[in-house]
C-alpha positions as CSV (number, residue, x, y, z in Angstrom):
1,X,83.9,78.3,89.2
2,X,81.9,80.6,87.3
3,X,79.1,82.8,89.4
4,X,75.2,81.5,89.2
5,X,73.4,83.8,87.3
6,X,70.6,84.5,89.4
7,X,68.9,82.6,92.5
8,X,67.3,79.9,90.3
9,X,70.7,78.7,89.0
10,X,71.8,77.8,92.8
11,X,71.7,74.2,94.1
12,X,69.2,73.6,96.0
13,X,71.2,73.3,99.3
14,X,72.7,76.1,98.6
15,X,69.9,78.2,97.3
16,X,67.9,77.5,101.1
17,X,70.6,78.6,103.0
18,X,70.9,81.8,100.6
19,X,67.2,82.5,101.9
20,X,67.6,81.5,105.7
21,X,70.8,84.5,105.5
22,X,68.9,86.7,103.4
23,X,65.4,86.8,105.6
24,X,67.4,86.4,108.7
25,X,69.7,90.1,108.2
26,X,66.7,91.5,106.5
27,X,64.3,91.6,109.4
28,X,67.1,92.1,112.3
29,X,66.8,95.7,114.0
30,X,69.6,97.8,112.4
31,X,68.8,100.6,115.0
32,X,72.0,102.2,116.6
33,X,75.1,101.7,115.8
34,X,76.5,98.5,117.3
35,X,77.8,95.9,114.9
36,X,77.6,92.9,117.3
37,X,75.4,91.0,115.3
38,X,78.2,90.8,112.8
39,X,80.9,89.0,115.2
40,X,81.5,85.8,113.3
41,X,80.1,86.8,109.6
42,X,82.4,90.0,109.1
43,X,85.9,91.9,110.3
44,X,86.8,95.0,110.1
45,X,90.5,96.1,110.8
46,X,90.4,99.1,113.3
47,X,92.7,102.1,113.2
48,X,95.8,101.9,115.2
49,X,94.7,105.2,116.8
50,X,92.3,104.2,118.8
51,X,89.1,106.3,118.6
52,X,87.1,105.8,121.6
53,X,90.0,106.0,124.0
54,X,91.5,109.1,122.9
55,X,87.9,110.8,123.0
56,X,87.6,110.0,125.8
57,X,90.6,111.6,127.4
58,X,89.4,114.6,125.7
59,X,85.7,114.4,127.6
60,X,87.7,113.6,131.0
61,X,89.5,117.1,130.6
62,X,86.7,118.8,129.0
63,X,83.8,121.4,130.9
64,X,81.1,121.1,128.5
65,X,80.9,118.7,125.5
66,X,79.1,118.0,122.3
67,X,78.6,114.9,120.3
68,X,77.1,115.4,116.6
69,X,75.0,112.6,115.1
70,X,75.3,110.3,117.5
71,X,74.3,107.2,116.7
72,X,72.6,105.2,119.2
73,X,74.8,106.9,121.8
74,X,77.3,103.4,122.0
75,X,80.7,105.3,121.6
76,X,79.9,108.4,124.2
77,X,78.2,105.8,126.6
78,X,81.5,103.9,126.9
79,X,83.7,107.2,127.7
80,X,85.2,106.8,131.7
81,X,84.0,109.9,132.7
82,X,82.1,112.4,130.5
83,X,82.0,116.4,131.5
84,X,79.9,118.0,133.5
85,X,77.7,119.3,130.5
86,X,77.3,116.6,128.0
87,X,74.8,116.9,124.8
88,X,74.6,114.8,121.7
89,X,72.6,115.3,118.8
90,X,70.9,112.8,116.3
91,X,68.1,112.8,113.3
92,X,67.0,109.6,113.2
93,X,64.2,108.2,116.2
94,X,65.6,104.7,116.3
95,X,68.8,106.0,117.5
96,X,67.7,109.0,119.4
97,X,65.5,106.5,121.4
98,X,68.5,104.5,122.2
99,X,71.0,106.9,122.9
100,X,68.5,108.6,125.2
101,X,68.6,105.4,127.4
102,X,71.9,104.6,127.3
103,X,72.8,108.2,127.9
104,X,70.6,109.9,130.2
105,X,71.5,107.7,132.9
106,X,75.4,109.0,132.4
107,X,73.9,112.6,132.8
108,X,74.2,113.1,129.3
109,X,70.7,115.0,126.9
110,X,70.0,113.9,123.7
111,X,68.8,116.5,121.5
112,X,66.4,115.4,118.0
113,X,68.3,117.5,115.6
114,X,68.0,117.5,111.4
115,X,71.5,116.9,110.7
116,X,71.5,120.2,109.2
117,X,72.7,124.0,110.3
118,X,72.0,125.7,112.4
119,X,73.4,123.6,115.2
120,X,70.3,124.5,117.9
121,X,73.5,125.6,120.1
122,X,74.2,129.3,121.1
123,X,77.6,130.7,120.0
124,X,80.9,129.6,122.0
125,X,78.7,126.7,124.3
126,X,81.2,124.4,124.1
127,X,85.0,123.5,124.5
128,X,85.1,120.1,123.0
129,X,83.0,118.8,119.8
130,X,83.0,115.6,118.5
131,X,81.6,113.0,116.1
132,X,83.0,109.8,114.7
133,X,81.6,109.4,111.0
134,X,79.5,111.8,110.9
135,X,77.5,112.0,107.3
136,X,78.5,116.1,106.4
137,X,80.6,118.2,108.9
138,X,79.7,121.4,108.7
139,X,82.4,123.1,109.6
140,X,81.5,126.6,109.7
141,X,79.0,125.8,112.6
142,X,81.5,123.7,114.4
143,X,83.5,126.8,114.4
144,X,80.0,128.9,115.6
145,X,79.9,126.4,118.6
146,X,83.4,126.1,120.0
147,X,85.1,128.3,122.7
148,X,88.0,130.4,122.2
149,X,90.4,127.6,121.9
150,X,87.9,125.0,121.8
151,X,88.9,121.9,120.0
152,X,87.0,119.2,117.3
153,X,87.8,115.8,117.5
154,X,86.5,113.3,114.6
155,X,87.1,110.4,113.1
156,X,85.5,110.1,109.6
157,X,85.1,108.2,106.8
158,X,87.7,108.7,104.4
159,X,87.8,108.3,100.3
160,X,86.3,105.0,98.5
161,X,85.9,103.2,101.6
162,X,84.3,99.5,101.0
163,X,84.3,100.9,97.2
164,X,84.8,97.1,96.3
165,X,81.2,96.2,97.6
166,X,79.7,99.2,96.6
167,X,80.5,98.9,92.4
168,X,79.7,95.3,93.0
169,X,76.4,96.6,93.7
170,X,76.3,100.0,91.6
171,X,79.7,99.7,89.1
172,X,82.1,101.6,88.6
173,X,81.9,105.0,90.3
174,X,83.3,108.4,88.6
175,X,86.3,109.9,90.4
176,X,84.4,112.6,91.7
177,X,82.6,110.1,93.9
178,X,85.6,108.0,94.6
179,X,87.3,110.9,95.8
180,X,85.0,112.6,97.7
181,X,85.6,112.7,101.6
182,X,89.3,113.4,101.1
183,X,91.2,114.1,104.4
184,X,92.9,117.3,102.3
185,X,89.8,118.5,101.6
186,X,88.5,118.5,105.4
187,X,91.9,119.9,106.1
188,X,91.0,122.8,104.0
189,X,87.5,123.4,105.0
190,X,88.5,123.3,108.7
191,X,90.9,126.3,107.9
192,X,87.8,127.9,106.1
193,X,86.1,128.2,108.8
194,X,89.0,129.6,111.2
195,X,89.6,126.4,112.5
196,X,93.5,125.4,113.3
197,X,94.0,121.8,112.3
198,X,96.6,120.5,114.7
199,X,96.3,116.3,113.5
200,X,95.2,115.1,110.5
201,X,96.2,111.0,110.1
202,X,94.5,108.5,107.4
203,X,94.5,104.6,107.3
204,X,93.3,102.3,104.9
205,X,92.2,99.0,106.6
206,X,91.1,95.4,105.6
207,X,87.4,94.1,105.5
208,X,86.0,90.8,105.4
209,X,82.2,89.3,104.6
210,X,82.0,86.0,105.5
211,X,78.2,85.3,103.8
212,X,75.5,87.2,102.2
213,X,73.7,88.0,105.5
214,X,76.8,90.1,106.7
215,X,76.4,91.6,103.7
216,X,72.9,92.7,103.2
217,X,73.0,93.5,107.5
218,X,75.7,96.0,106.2
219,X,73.8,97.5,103.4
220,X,71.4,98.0,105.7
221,X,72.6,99.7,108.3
222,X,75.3,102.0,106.5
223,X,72.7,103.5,103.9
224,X,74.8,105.9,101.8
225,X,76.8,103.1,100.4
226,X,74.5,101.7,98.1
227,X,71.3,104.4,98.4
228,X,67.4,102.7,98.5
229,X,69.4,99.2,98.7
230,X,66.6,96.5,99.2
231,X,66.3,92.3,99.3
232,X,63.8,92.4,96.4
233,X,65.8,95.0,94.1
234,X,69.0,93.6,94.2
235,X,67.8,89.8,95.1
236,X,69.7,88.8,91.7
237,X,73.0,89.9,92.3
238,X,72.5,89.3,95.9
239,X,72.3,85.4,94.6
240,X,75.4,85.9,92.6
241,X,77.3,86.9,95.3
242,X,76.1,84.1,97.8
243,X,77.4,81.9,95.4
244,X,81.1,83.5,95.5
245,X,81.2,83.8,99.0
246,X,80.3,79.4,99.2
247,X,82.8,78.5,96.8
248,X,85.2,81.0,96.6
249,X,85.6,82.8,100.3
250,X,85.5,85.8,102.1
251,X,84.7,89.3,99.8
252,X,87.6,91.2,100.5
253,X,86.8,94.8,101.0
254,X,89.2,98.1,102.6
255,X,87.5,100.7,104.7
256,X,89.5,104.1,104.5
257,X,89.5,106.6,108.0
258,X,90.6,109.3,108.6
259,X,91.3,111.5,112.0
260,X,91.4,115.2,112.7
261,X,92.1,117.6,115.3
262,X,91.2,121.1,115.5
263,X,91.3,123.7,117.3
264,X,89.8,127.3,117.3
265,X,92.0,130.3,118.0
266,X,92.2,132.1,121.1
């Protein structure tokens, strides 16, 4: 069946519950970064390595640890047992009033921070850093930070990741942009910097909208994937898409990771 054209061209069943999804994911809080609300509208294949759990074997054997944009704190707060220093960083107040009460009770300080160097660190102050997706890595300060045989642990966002949703939105991207965030190139930065990396594994993983609302709850939340996304701009092609989902099924999607390890000599 062909797409509707806009919102006027739905039936009118179908063209209420488009605007009960659509008003209902665009006023939820998208503070933090807990996808909850999209149990039952979304899935997202994880990586086989396991994130979470190996970090935190890392914090359980680390002295004094540092998590970089952190989120709303929801993947340090779960660690077992976090080190006797702990300190994450974030830039945006939503989250940094979140984390700060999930984490302060674990012992943990969140520190407002721009996202951008300098880290407001001294030189050597810590012997594990971490961040999972974190927007840039700047690698030369990770390296400023870290110990003598210090190691940084991360899980990021690898090439074209969701790219299917994001050209439905934008079209097709150049290959510049496609291939941005390539685990090669992290590899090579790391080693820039002095860093030795000592694991570098990449996965490309299944992703599944069930109706609009996941999708605009995404958009949302995850705001580099289609910058200054809004209802009212894309509302159109929004209405197209509703109209897949109902006849058609799931939008099928593929999130890329990637994980590294490195470690700084000494």
């Amino acid at each position: 069946m062909p797409a509707a054209p806009d919102e006027s061209a739905l039936p009118p069943g179908e063209a209420d519950r488009f605007d009960a999804l659509v008003t209902e994911a665009d006023t939820v809080s998208v503070a933090g970064w807990d996808f909850s609300w999209l149990d039952g509208r979304a899935t997202e294949a994880r990586p086989s390595w396991g994130y979470a759990r190996a970090m935190g074997e890392r914090m359980g054997r680390a002295r004094a640890a540092l998590d970089i944009q952190t989120g709303g704190g929801e993947v340090l707060a779960s660690v077992p047992k976090l080190p006797p220093l702990t300190v994450a960083t974030e830039s945006w107040p939503p989250n940094i009033a979140r984390a700060t009460a999930l984490l302060h009770p674990r012992g943990a300080v969140v520190v407002a921070d721009a996202d951008e160097p300098p880290l407001p660190f001294g030189d050597a102050a810590f012997d594990l850093v971490v961040s999972r997706h974190p927007v840039t890595t700047w690698w030369d300060e990770i390296a400023r930070v870290l110990a003598p045989g210090g190691t940084y642990f991360s899980q990021q966002v690898g090439p074209a990741s969701v790219f299917e949703l994001v050209e439905y939105f934008l079209g097709p991207q150049p290959p510049q942009v496609r291939g941005a965030r390539d685990p090669e190139r992290a590899r090579a930065d790391a080693e820039a910097a002095g860093l030795d990396v000592v694991g570098l594994r990449a996965e490309r993983l299944r992703t599944e909208f069930f109706d609009i609302g996941a999708v605009v709850y995404f958009l949302r939340k995850v705001i580099w994937m289609v910058p200054g996304f809004t209802v009212e701009e894309y509302r159109p092609r929004l209405a197209e898409l509703h109209h897949r989902l109902e006849t058609e099924g799931p939008f099928v999607a593929h999130t890329t990771r990637f994980l590294i390890e490195a470690r700084k000599p000494g």
